[in-house]
C-alpha positions as a Markdown table, in Angstrom:
| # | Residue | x | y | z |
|---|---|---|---|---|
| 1 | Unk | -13.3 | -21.3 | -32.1 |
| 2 | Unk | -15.2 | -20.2 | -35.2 |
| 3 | Unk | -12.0 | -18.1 | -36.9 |
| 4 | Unk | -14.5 | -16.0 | -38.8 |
| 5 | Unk | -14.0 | -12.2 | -38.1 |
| 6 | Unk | -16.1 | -9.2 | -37.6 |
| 7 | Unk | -16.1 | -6.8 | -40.7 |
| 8 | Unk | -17.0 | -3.4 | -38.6 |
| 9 | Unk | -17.1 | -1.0 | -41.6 |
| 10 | Unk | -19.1 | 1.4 | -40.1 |
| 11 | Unk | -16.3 | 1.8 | -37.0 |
| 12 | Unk | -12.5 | 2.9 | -37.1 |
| 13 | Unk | -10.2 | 0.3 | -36.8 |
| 14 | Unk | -8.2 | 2.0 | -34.1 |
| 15 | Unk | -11.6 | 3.1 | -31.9 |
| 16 | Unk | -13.6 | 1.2 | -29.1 |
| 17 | Unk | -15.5 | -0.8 | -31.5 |
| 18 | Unk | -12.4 | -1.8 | -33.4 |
| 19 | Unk | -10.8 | -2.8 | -29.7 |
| 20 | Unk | -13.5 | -5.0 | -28.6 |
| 21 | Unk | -13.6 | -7.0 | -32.3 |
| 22 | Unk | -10.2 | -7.8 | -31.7 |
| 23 | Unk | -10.4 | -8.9 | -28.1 |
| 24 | Unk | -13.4 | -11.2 | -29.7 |
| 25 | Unk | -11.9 | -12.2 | -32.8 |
| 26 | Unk | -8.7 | -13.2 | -30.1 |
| 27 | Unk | -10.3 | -14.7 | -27.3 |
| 28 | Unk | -13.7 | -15.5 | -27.8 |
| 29 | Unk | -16.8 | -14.6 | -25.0 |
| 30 | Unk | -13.7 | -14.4 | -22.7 |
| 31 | Unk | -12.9 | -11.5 | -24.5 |
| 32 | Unk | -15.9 | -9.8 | -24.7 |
| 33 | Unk | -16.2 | -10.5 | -20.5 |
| 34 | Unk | -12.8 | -9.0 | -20.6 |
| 35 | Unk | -14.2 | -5.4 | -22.2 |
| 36 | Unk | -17.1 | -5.6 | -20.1 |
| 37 | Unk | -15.1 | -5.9 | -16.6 |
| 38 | Unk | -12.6 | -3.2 | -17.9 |
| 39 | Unk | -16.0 | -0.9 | -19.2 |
| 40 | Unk | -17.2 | -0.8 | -15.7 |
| 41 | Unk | -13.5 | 0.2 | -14.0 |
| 42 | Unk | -13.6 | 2.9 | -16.8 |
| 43 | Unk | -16.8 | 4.3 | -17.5 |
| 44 | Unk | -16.1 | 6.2 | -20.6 |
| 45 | Unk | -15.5 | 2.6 | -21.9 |
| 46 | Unk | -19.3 | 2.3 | -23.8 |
| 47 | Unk | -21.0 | -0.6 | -23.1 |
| 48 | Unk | -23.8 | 0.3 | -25.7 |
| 49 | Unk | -20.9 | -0.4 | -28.2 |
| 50 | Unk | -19.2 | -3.6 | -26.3 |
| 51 | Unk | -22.3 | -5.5 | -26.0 |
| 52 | Unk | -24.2 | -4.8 | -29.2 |
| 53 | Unk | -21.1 | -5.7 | -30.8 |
| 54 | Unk | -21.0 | -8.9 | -28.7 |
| 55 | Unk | -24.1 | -9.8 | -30.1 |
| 56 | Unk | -23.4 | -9.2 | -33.7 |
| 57 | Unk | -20.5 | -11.4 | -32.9 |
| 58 | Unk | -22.6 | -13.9 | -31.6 |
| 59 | Unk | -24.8 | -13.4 | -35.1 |
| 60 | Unk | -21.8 | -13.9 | -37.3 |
| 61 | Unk | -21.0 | -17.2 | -35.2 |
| 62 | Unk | -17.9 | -15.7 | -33.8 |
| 63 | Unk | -19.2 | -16.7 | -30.6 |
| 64 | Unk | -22.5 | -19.0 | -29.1 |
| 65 | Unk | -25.3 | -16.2 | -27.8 |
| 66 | Unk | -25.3 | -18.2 | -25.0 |
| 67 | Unk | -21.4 | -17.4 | -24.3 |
| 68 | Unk | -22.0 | -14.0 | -25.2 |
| 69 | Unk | -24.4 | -13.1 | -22.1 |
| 70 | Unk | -22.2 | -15.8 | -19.7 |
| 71 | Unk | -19.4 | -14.3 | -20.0 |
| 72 | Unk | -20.3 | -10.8 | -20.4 |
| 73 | Unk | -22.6 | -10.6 | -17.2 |
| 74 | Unk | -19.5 | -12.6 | -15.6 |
| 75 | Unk | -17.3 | -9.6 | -16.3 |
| 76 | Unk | -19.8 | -7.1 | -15.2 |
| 77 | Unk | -19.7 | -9.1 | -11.9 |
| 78 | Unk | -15.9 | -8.9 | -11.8 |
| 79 | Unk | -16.2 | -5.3 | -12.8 |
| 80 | Unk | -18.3 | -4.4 | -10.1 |
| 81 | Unk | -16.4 | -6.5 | -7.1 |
| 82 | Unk | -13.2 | -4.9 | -7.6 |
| 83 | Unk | -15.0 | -1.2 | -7.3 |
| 84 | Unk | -17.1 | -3.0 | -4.3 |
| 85 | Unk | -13.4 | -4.0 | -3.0 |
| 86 | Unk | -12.8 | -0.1 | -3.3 |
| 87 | Unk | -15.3 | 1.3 | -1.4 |
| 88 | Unk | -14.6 | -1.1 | 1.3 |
| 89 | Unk | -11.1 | -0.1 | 1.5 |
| 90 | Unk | -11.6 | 3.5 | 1.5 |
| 91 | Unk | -13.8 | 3.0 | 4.4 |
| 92 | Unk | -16.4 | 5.3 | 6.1 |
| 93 | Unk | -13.6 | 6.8 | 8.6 |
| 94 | Unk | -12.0 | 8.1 | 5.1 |
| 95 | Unk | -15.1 | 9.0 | 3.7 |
| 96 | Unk | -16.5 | 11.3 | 6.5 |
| 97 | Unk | -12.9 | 12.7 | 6.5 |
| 98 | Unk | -13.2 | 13.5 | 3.2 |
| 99 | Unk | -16.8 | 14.7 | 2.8 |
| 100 | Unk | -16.1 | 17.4 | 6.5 |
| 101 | Unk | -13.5 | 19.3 | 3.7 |
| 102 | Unk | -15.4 | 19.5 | 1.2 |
| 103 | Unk | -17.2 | 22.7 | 0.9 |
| 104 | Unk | -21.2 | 23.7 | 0.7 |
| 105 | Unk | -22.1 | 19.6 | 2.2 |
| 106 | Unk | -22.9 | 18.8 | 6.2 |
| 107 | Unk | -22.2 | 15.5 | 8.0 |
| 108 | Unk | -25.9 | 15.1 | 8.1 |
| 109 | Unk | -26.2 | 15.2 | 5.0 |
| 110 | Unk | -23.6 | 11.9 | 4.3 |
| 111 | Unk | -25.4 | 10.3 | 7.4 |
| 112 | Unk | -29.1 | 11.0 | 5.7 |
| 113 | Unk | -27.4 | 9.2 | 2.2 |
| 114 | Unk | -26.1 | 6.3 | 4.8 |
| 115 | Unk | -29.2 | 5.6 | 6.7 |
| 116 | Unk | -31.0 | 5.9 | 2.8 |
| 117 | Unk | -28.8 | 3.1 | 1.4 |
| 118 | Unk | -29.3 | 1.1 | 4.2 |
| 119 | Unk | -32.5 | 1.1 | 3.7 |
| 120 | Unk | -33.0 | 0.8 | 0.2 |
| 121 | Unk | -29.5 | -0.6 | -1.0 |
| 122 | Unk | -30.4 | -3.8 | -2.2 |
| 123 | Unk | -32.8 | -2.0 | -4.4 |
| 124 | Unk | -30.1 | 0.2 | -5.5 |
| 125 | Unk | -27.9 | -1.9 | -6.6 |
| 126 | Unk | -30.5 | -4.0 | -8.4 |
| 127 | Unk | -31.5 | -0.7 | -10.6 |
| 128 | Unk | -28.4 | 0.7 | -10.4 |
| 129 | Unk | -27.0 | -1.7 | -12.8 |
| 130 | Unk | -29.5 | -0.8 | -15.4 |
| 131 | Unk | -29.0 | 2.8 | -15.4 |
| 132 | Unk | -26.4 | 4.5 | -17.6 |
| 133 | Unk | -23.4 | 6.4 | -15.7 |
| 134 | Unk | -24.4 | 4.7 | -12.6 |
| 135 | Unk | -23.8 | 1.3 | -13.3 |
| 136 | Unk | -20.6 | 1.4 | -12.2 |
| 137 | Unk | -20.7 | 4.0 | -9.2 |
| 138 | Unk | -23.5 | 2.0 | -7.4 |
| 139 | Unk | -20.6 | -0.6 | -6.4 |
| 140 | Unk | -18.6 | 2.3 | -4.6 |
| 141 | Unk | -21.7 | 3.2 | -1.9 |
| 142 | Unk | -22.0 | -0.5 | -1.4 |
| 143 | Unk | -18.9 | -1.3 | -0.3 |
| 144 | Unk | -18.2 | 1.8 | 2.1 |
| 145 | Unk | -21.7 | 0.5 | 3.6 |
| 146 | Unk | -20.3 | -3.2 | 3.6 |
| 147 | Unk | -23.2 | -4.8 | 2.1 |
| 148 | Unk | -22.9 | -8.5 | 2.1 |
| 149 | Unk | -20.8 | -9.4 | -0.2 |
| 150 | Unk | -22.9 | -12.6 | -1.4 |
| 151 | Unk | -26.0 | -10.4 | -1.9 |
| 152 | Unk | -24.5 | -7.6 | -3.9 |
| 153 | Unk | -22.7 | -10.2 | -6.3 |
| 154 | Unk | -26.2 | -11.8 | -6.6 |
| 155 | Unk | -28.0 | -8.4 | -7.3 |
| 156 | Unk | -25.4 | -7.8 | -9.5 |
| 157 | Unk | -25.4 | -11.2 | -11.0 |
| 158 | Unk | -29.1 | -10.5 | -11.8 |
| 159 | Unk | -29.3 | -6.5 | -12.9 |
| 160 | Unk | -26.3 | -6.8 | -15.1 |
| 161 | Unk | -27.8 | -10.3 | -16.9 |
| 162 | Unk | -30.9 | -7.5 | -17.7 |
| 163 | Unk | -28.8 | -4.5 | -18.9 |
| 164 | Unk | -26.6 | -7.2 | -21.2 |
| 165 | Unk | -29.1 | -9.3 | -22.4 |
| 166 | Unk | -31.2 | -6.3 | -24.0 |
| 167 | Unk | -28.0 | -4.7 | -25.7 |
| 168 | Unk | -26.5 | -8.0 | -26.7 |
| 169 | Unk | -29.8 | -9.3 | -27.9 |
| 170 | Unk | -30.4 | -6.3 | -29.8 |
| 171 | Unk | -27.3 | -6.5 | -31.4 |
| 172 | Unk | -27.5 | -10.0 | -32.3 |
| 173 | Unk | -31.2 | -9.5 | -34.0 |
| 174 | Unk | -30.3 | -5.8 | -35.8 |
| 175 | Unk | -26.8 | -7.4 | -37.3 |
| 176 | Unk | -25.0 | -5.0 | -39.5 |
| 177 | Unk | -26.8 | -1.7 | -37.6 |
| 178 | Unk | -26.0 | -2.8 | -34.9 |
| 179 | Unk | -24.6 | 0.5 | -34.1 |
| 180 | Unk | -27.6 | 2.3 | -33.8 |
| 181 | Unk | -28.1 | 0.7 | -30.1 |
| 182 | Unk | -25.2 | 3.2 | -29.3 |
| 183 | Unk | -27.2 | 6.2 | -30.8 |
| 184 | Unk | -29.7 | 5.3 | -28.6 |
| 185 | Unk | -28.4 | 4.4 | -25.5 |
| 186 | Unk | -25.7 | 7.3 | -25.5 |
| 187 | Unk | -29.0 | 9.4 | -25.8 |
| 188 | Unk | -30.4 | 7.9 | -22.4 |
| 189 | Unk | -26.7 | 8.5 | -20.9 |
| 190 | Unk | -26.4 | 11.9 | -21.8 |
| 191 | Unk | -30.0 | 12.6 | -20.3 |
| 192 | Unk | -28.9 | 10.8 | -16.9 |
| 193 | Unk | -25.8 | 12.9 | -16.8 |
| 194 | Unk | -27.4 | 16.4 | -17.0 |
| 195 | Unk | -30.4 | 15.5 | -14.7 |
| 196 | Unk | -27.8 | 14.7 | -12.2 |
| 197 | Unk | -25.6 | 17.6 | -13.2 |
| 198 | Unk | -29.4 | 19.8 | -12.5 |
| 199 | Unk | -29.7 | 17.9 | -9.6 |
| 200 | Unk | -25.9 | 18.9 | -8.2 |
| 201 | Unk | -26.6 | 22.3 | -8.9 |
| 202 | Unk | -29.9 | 22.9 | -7.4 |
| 203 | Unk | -28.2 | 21.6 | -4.5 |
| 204 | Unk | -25.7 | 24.0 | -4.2 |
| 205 | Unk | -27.6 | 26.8 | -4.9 |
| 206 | Unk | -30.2 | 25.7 | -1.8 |
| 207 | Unk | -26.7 | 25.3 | 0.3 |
| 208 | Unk | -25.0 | 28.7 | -0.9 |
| 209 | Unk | -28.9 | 30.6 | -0.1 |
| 210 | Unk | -28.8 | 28.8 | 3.3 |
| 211 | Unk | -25.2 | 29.5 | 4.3 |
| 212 | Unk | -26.0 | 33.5 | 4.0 |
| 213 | Unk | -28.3 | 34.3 | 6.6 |
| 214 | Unk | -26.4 | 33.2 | 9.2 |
| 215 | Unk | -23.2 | 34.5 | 7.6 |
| 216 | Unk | -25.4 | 37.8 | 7.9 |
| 217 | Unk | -26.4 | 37.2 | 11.4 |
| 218 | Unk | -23.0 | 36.5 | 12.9 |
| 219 | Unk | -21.6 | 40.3 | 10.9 |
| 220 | Unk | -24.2 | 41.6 | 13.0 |
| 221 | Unk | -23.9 | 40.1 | 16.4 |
């Protein structure tokens, strides 16, 4: 390997950015797969700083481009099989056992989201991988469904080969700002997180507004 390391001025040498040059500098695209797999076990692991940093590695001839996005969209893969490997061994027995305690949620409602991703889970998983925050999740639903287990490592073969090429490409052609894909992206990441934090909301307040009038009606009988 090329023993020429990344000079990450604009990062601290103990943060994310600093950990991924090392794994890198160490190991080579195995180590930039390495980050990636353990990105999507642990979310608040960035991947718009792993891979943009991947491809200004790639840039600097620390790595081939071509290595970059094989061995990063290989650890996205692993990533996702062992949270696929998850959700099928928490199985749908556990699941509706958990989801009958939680409060303000019906079993129809868990059966409505089942029949959904049965329907349109291979398209899920597809997107999914592209979407900030649930990149990772997607693999959860799709093993408590039991999709096959060659298609979802082929969707996810294909969706995270999308999501990695753009960020590793664009750090690889913006070199030194590299950086700024994180800007960016975190933007998009934050906006997913509060339209789904809207969303969770809205849906209890519709629960909580349809729980009192027959709260009401059984004080009265």
């Amino acid at each position: 390997m090329n023993p020429v390391t990344l000079a990450l001025p604009q990062e601290p040498a103990g943060g994310v950015a600093g950990w991924a040059a090392d794994l890198v500098d160490a190991m080579g695209g195995p180590g930039a797969g390495l980050a990636i797999a353990l990105e999507n076990l642990f979310p608040p692991l960035p991947s718009e700083v792993i891979l943009p940093l991947t491809g200004f590695a790639a840039g600097r001839g620390v790595i081939s481009l071509a290595s970059a996005l094989f061995w990063t969209t290989l650890g996205s893969v692993a990533g996702a099989a062992a949270l696929y490997w998850i959700g099928v061994l928490f199985g749908r027995e556990r699941m509706h056992a958990l989801w009958a305690r939680l409060p303000l949620v019906r079993a129809s409602d868990l059966e409505r989201t089942e029949a959904w991703f049965v329907r349109h889970g291979t398209k899920a998983v597809l997107l999914g991988r592209m979407v900030p925050v649930f990149r990772s999740l997607i693999s959860v639903p799709a093993g408590l469904e039991r999709m096959p287990l060659p298609v979802f490592l082929g969707l996810t073969a294909v969706g995270s080969l999308a999501w990695n090429s753009a960020l590793v490409m664009a750090g690889y052609w913006l070199g030194d700002q590299w950086d700024t894909v994180g800007t960016y992206v975190g933007f998009l990441s934050r906006a997913v997180l509060l339209l789904v934090l809207v969303a969770l909301a809205l849906y209890v307040v519709v629960r909580v507004r349809s729980g009192r009038p027959r709260a009401q009606h059984r004080r009265t009988l």
